[in-house]
MARBATOR-557918 format. One record per atom (N, C-alpha, C): residue in one letter; atom name; x, y, z. Coordinates in Angstrom, 3 decimals, always signed. Layout:
<atoms>
> a | CA | X | Y | Z
...
</atoms>
This chain:
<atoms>
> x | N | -5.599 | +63.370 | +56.755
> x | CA | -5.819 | +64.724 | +56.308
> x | C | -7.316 | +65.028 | +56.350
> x | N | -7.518 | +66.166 | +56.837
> x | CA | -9.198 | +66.549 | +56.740
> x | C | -9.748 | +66.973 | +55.549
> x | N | -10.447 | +66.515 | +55.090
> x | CA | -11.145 | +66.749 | +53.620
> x | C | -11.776 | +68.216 | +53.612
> x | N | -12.182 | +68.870 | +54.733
> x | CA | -12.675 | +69.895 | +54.795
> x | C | -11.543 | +71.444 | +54.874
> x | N | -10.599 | +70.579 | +55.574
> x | CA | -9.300 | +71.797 | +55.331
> x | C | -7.759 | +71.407 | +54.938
> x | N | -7.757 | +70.662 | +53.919
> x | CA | -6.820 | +69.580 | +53.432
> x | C | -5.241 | +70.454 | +53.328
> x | N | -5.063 | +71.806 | +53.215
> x | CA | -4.162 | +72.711 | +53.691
> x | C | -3.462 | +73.033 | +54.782
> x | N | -4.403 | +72.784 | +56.176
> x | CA | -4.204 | +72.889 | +57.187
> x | C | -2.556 | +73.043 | +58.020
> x | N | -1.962 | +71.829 | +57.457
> x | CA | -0.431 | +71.710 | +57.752
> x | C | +0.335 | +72.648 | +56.999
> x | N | +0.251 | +73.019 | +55.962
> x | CA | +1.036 | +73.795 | +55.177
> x | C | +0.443 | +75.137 | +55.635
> x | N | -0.503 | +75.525 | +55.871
> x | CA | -0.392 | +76.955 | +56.164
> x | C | -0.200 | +77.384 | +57.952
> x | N | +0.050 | +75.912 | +58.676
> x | CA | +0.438 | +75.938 | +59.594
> x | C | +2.230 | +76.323 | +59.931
> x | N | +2.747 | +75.754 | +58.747
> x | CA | +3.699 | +75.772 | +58.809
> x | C | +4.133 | +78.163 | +58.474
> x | N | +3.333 | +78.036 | +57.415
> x | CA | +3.339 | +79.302 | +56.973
> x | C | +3.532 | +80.545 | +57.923
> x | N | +2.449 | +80.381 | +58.884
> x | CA | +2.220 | +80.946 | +59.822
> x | C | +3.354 | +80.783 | +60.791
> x | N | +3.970 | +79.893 | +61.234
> x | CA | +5.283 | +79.850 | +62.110
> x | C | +6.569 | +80.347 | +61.156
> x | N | +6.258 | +80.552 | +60.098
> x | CA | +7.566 | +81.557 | +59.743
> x | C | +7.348 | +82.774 | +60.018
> x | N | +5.981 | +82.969 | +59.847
> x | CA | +4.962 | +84.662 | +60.122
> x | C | +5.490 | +85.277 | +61.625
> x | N | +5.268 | +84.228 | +62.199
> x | CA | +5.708 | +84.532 | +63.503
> x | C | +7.210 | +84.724 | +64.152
> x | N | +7.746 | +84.069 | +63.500
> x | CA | +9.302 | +84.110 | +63.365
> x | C | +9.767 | +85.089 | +62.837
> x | N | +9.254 | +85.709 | +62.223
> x | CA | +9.589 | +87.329 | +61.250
> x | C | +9.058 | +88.452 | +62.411
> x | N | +8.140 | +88.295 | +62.560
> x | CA | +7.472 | +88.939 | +63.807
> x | C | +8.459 | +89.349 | +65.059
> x | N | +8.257 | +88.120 | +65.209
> x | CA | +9.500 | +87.993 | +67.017
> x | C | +10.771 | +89.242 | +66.339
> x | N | +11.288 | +88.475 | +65.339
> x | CA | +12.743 | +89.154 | +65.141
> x | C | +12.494 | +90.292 | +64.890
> x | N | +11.554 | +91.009 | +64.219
> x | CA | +11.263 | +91.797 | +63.604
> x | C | +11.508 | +92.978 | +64.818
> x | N | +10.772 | +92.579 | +66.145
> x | CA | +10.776 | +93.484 | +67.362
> x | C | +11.805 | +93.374 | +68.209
> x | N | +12.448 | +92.397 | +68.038
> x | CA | +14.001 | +91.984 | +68.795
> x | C | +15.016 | +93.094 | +67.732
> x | N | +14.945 | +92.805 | +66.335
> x | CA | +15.508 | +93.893 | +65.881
> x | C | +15.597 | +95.052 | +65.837
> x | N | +13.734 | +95.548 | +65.893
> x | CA | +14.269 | +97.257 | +66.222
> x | C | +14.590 | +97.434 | +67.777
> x | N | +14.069 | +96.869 | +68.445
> x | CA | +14.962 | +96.880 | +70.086
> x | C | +16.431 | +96.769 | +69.916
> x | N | +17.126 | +95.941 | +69.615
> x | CA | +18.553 | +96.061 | +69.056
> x | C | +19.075 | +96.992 | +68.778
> x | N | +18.664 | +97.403 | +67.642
> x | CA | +19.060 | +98.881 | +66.980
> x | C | +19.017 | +99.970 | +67.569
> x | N | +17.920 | +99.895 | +68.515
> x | CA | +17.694 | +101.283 | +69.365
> x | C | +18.518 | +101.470 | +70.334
> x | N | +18.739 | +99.963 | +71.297
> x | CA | +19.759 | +99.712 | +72.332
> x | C | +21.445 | +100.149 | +71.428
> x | N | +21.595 | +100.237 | +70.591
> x | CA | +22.764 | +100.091 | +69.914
> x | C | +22.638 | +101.167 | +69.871
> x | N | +22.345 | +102.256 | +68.888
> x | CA | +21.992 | +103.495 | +68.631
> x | C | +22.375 | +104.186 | +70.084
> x | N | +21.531 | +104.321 | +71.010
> x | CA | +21.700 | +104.853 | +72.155
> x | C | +23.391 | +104.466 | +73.163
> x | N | +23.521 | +103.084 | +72.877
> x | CA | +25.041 | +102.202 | +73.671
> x | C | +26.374 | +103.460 | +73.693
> x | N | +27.123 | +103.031 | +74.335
> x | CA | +28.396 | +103.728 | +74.487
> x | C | +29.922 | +102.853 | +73.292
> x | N | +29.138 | +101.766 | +72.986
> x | CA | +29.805 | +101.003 | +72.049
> x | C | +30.890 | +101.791 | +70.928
> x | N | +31.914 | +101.305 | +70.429
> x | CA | +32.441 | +102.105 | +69.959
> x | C | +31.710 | +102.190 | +68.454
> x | N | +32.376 | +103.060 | +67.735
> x | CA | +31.333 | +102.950 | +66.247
> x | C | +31.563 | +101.948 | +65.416
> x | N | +32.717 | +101.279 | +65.460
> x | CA | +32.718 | +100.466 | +64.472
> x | C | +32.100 | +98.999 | +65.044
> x | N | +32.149 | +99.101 | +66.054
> x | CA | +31.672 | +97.471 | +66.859
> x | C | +30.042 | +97.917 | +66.679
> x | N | +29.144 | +99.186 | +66.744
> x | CA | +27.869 | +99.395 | +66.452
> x | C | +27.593 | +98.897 | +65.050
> x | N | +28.454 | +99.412 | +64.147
> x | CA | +28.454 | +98.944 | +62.545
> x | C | +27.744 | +97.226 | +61.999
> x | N | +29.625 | +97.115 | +62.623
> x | CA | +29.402 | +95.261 | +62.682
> x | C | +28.040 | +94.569 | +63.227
> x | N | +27.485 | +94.849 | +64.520
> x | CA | +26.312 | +94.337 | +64.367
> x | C | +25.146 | +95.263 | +64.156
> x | N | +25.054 | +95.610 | +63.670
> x | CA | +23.810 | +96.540 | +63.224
> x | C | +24.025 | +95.919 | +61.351
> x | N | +25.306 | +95.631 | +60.646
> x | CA | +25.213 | +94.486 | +59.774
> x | C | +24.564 | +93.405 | +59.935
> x | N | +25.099 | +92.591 | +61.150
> x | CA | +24.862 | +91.192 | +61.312
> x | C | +23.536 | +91.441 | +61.890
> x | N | +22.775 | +92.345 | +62.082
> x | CA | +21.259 | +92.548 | +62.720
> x | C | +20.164 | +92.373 | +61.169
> x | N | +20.814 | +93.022 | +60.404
> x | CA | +20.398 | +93.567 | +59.286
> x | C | +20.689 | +92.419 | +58.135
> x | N | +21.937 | +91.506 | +58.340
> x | CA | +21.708 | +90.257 | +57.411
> x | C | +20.883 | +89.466 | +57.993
> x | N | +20.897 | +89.084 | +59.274
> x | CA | +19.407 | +88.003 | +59.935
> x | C | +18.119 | +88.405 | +59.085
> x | N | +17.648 | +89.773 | +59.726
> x | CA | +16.131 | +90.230 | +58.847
> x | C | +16.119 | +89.629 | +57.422
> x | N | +17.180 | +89.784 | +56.709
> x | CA | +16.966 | +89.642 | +54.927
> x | C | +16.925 | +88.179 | +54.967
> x | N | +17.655 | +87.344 | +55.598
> x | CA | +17.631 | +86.165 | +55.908
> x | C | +15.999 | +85.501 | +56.122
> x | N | +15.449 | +85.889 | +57.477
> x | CA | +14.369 | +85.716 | +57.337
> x | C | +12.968 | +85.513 | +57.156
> x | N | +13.499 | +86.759 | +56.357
> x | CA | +12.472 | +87.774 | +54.986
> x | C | +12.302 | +86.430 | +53.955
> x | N | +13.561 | +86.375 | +52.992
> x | CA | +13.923 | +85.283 | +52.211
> x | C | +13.319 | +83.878 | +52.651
> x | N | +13.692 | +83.413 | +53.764
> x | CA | +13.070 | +82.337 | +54.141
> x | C | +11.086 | +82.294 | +54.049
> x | N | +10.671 | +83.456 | +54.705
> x | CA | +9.158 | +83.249 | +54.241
> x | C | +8.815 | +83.435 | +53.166
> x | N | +9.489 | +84.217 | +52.572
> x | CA | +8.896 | +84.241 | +50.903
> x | C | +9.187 | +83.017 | +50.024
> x | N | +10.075 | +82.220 | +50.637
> x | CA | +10.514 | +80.933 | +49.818
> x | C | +9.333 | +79.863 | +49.824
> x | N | +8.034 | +80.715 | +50.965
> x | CA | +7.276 | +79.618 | +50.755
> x | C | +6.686 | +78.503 | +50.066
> x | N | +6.382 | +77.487 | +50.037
> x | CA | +5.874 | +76.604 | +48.371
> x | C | +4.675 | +76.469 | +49.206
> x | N | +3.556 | +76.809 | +47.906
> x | CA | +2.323 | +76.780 | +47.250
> x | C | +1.869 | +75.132 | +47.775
> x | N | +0.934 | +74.796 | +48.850
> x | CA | +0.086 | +73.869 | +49.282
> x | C | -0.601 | +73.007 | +48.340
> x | N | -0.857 | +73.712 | +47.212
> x | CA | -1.505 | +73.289 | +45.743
> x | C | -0.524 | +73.372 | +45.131
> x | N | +0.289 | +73.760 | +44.255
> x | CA | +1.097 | +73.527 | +43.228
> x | C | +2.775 | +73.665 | +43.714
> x | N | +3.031 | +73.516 | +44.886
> x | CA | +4.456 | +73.579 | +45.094
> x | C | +5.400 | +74.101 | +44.498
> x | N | +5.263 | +75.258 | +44.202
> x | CA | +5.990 | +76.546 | +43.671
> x | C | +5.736 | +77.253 | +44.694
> x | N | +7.156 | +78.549 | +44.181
> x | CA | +6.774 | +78.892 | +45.227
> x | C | +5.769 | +80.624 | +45.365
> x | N | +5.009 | +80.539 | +46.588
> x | CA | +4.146 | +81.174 | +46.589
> x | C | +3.922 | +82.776 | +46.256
> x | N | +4.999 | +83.198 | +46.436
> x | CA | +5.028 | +84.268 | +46.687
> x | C | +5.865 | +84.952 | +45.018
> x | N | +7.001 | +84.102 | +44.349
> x | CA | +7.706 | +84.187 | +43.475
> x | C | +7.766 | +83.855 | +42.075
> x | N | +7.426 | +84.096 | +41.069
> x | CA | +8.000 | +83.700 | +39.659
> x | C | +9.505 | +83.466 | +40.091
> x | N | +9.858 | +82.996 | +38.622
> x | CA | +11.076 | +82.509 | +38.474
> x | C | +11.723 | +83.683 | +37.397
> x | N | +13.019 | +84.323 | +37.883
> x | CA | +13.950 | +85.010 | +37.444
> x | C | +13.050 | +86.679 | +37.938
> x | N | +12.638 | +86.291 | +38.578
> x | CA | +12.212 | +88.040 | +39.264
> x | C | +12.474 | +88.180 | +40.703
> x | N | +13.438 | +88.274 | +41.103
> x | CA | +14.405 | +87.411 | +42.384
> x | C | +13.468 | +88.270 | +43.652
> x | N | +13.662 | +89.875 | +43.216
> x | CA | +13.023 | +90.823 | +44.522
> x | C | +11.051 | +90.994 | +44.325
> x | N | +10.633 | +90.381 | +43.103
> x | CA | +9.216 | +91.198 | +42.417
> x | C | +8.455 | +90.059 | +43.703
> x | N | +7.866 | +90.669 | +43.957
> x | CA | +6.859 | +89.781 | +44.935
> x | C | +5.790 | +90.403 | +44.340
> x | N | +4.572 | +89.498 | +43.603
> x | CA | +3.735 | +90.457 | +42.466
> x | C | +2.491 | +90.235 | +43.590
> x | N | +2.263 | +88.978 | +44.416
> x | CA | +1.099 | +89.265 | +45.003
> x | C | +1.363 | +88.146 | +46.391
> x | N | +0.537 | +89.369 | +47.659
> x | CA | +0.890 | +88.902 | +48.701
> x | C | -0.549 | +87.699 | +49.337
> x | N | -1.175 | +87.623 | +48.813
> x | CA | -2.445 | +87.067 | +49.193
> x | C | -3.046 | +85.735 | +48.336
> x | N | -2.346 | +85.566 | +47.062
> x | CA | -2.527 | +84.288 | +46.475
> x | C | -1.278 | +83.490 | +45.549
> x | N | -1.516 | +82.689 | +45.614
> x | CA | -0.446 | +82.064 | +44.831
> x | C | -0.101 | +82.734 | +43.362
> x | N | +1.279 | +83.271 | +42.523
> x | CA | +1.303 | +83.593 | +41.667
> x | C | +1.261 | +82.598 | +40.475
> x | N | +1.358 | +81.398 | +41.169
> x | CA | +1.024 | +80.666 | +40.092
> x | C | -0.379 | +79.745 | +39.525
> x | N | -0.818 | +79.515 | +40.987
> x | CA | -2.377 | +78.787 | +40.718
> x | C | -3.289 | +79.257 | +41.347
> x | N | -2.842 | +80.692 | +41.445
> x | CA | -3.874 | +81.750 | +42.556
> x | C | -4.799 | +80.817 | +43.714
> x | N | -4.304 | +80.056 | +44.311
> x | CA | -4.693 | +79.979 | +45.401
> x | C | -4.378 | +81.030 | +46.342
> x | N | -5.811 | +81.324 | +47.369
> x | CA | -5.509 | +82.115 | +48.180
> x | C | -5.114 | +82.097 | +49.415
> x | N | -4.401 | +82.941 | +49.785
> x | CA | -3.857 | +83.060 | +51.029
> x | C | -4.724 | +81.873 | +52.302
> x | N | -4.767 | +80.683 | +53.038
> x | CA | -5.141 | +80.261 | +54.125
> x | C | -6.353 | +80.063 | +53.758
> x | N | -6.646 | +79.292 | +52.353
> x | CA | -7.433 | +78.746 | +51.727
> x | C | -7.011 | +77.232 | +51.593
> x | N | -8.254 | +76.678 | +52.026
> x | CA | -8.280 | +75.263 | +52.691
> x | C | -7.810 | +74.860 | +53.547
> x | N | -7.930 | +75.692 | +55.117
> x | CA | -7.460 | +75.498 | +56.131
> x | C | -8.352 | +76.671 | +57.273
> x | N | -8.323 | +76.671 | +58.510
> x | CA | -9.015 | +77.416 | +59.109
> x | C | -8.636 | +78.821 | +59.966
> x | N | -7.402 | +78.960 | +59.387
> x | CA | -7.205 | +80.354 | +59.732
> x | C | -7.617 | +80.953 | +58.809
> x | N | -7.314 | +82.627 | +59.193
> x | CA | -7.611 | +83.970 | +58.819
> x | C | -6.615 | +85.226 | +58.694
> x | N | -6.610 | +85.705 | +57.686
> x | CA | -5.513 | +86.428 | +57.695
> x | C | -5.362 | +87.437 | +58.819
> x | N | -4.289 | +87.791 | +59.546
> x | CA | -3.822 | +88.569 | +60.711
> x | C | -2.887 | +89.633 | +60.428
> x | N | -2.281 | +90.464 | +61.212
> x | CA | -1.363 | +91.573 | +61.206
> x | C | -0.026 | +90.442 | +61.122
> x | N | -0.118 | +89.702 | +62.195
> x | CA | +1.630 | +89.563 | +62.216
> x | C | +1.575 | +87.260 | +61.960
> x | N | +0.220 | +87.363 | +61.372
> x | CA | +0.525 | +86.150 | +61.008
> x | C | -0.096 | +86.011 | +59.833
</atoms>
C-alpha cells in the first residue's frame, strides 16, 4: 500500500461503480427513447421500460452502498434513513472526503 495515497484501491473501486452508473445511465435514456418512438405494442413498452427502470434503482443502490475507506460504513448512508443521502462528498460518518487519500479528483461522471 502507498503511504502517500493509502485509499487508492477503494476509491478505485468507487469510481468503477461511477462509471457503471454512467454507461447505464446513457444506455437507459437511449432505451427509453428507442422504446418511446418503437411500434412495440404498449404493454410489451411498459414491461421493459419497468425492467429499464428497476436496473437504474438497482445500480443507484449499489453505489450508494459504498463503505467508507476509513471507517467501513457506509459512505454515503446513516442507518434507518434508507432514501436520506445527507452528504455527497464526505463520509457521513468520519467525514472523510470524497477521493481523499488517493489521487484522483472529483469528475462529472466519476
Amino acid at each position: 500500500m502507498d503511504e502517500k495515497y493509502p485509499y487508492q484501491e477503494h476509491w478505485k473501486e468507487y469510481k468503477g461503480r461511477r462509471y457503471i452508473k454512467f454507461f447505464f445511465w446513457i444506455v437507459y435514456c437511449a432505451l427509453l427513447t428507442m422504446l418511446y418512438f418503437s411500434e412495440v405494442p404498449s404493454a410489451t413498452k411498459g414491461g421493459l421500460a419497468l425492467v429499464l427502470i428497476t436496473g437504474f434503482f438497482l445500480i443507484e443502490f449499489y453505489v450508494a452502498n459504498f463503505e467508507c475507506p476509513r471507517c467501513n460504513k457506509k459512505f454515503f448512508k446513516k442507518k434507518r434513513k434508507i432514501f436520506a443521502l445527507a452528504s455527497w462528498n464526505q463520509c457521513v460518518h468520519c467525514e472523510l472526503k470524497l477521493y481523499e487519500g488517493s489521487k484522483y479528483k472529483w469528475s462529472l461522471i466519476g
